[in-house]
C-alpha positions in Angstrom: 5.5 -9.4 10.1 3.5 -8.9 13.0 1.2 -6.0 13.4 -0.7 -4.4 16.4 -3.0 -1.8 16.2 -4.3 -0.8 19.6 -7.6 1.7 19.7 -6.2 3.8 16.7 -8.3 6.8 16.8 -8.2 9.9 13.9 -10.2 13.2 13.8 -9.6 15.7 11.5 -11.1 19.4 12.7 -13.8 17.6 14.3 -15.1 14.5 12.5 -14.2 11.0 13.6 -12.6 9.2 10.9 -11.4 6.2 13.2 -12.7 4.9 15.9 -10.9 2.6 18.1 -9.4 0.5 15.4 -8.2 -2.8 17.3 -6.0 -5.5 15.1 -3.9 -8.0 16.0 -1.8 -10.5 12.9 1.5 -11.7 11.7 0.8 -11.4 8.0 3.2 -11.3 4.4 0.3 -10.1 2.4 -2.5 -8.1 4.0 -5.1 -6.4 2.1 -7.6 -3.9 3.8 -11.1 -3.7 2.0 -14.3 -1.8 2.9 -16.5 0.6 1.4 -15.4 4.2 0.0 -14.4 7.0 3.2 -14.4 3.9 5.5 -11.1 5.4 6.5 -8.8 2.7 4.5 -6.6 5.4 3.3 -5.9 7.3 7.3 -5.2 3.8 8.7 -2.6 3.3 6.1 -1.1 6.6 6.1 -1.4 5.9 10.0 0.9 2.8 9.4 3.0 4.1 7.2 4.2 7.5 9.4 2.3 10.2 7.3 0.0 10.7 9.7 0.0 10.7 14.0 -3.4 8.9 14.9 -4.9 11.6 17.6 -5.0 8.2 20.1 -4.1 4.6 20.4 -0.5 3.1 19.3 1.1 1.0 16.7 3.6 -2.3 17.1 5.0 -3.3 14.1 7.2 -6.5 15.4 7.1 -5.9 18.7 8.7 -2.3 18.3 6.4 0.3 19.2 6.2 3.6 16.6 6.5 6.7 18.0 5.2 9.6 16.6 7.3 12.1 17.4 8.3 14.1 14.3 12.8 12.6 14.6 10.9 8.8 14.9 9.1 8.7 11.6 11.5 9.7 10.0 13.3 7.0 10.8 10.1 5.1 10.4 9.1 6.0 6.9 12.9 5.2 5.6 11.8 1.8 6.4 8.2 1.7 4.1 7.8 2.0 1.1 4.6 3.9 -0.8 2.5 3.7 -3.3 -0.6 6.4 -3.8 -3.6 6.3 -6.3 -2.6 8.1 -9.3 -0.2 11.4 -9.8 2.7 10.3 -7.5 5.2 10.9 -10.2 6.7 14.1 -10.9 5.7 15.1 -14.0 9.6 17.2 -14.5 11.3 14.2 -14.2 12.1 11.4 -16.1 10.9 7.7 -15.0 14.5 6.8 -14.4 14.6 10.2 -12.3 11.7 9.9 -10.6 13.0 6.6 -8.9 16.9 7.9 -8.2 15.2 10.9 -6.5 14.7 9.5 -2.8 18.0 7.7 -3.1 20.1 10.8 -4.0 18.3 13.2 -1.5 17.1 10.9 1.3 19.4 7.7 1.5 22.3 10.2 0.5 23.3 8.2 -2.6 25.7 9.2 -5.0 24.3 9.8 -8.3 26.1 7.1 -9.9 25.1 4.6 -7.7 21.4 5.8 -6.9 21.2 4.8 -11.3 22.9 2.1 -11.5 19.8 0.7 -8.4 17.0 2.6 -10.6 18.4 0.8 -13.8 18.5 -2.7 -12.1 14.6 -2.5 -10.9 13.8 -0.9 -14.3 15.5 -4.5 -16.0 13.8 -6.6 -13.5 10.6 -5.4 -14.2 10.8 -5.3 -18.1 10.5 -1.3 -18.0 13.9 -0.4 -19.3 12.5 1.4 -22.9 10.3 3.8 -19.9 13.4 5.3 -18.2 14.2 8.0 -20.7 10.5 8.6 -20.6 8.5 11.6 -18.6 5.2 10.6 -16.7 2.7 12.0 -19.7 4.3 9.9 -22.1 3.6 6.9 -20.2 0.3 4.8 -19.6 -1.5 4.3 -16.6 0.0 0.8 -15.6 3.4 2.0 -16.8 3.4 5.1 -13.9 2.1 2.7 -11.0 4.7 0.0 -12.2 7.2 2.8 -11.9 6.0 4.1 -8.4 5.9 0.5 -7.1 9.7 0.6 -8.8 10.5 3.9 -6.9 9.1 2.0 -3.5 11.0 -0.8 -4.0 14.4 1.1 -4.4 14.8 2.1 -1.0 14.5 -1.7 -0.3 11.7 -1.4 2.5 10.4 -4.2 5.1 7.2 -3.2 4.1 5.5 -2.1 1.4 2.3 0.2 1.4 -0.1 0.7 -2.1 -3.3 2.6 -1.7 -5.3 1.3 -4.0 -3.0 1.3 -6.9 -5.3 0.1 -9.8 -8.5 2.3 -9.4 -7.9 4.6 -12.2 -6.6 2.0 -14.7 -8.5 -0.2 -17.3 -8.2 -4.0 -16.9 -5.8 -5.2 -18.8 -3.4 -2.1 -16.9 -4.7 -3.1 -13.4 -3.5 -7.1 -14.7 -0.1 -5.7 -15.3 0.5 -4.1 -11.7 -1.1 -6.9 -9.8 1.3 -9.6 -11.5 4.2 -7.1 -10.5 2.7 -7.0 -7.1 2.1 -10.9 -6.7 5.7 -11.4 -8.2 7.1 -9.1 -5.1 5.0 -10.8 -3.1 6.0 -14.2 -4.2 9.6 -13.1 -3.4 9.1 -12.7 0.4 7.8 -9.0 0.7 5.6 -7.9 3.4 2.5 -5.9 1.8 -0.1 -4.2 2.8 -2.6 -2.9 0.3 -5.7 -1.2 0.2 -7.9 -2.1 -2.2 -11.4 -2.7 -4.8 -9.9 -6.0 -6.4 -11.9 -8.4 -4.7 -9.9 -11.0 -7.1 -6.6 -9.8 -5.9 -7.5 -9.5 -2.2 -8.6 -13.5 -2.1 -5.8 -15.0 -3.9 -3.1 -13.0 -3.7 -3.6 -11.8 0.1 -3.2 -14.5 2.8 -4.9 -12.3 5.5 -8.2 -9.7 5.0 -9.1 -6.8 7.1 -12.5 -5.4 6.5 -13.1 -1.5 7.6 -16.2 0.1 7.5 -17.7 3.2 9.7 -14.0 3.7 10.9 -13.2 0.5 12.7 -12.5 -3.0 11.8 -15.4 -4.7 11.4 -14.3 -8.1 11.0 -11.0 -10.0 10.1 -9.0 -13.3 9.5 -7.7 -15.8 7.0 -8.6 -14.2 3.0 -10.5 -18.0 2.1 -12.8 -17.4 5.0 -13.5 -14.0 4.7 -14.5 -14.2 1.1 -16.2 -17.6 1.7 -18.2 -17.3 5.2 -17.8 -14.0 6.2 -19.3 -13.3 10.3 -21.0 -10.1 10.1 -24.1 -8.7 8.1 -22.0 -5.8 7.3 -19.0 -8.1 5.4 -21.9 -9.9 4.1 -24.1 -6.8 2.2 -20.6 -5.1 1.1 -18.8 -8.6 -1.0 -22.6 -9.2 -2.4 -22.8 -5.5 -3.5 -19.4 -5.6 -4.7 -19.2 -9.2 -6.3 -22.4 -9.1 -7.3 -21.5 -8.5 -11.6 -18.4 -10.3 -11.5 -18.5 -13.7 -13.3 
């Protein structure tokens, strides 16, 4: 998939978050990393329709997104979401929670909009979790079942904001093999995230944001072995710096 980002800017009530955001890559596996309120999250609620940038535009394949409210709707049928922590509703069943977008926004029978939840839940070893509700289920379990949910409206591109930061290792282990197994099967990803690991092997391309802009980009081997900028430089020896 090829994406442009063209001098994305974002202010909320007055403060810059982004600041003429310029990237250019055909990418399967893209992970964004930087330091915390770099403005990772806007830029990928930016891609993903959730939010209008207040300038610049975005080409995803050649096709520019509009940001007219009728557009991304159309838009965010196509992506696929994954948040931090809480995106399950705590009512519903894991099985539910997942038939949910099918019933109401892809106008699925309920019968059908099942028998799709039931086939992810098998193909991801999670089938003793669908009678479950979100409180009964571990950390790992939920995400696995919001990357489940994403992946039932069978998107082009799939966006997780950083899915393992609230979960213990051997957890975070179990979502990143999910996510290197989806990836492994052809699906375009773009993830923001902390796992340094994850980023370098699973990731073919690295953006690095910090101060709201792109800092510095490219291939994930060169980024994580001879980084350009001072900036890239301080942040992977602060953050690498008590990992074996």
């Amino acid at each position: 998939m090829k994406i442009v980002l063209d001098k994305i800017c974002k202010s909320f009530a007055g403060k810059t978050v982004l600041k003429n955001v310029c990237y250019e890559d055909d990418f399967n596996a893209l992970a964004v990393i930087g330091p915390s309120g770099a403005g990772k999250s806007t830029l990928l609620r930016i891609i993903g329709g959730l939010l209008p940038p207040t300038s610049g535009d975005l080409y995803l394949d050649g096709i520019k997104v509009s940001f007219s409210e009728k557009e991304l709707l159309a838009h965010r049928r196509t992506i696929g979401f994954v948040f931090q922590t809480k995106g399950l509703f705590e009512h519903l069943t894991a099985l539910e929670n997942v038939m949910l977008p099918l019933i109401h926004s892809f106008q699925l029978d309920k019968a059908e909009a099942a028998e799709r939840a039931r086939e992810l839940f098998a193909r991801f070893g999670l089938e003793e979790e669908g009678h479950k509700y979100p409180h009964q289920l571990s950390g790992g379990q939920q995400q696995r079942i919001q990357i489940a949910r994403a992946m039932a409206i069978k998107p082009k591109l799939l966006l997780l904001d950083e899915p393992t930061s609230a979960l213990d290792p051997e957890l975070t282990a179990e979502v990143l093999d999910m996510l290197g197994e989806l990836q492994a099967g052809g699906l375009k990803t773009i993830i923001v995230t902390h796992e340094m690991g994850f980023a370098k092997k699973a990731c073919e391309k690295v953006v690095f944001v910090a101060d709201g802009t792109v800092v510095e980009s490219g291939d994930s081997r060169q980024i994580f072995t001879e980084p350009q900028t001072k900036a890239l430089q301080a942040f992977l020896n602060k953050v690498l710096e008590w990992q074996p």
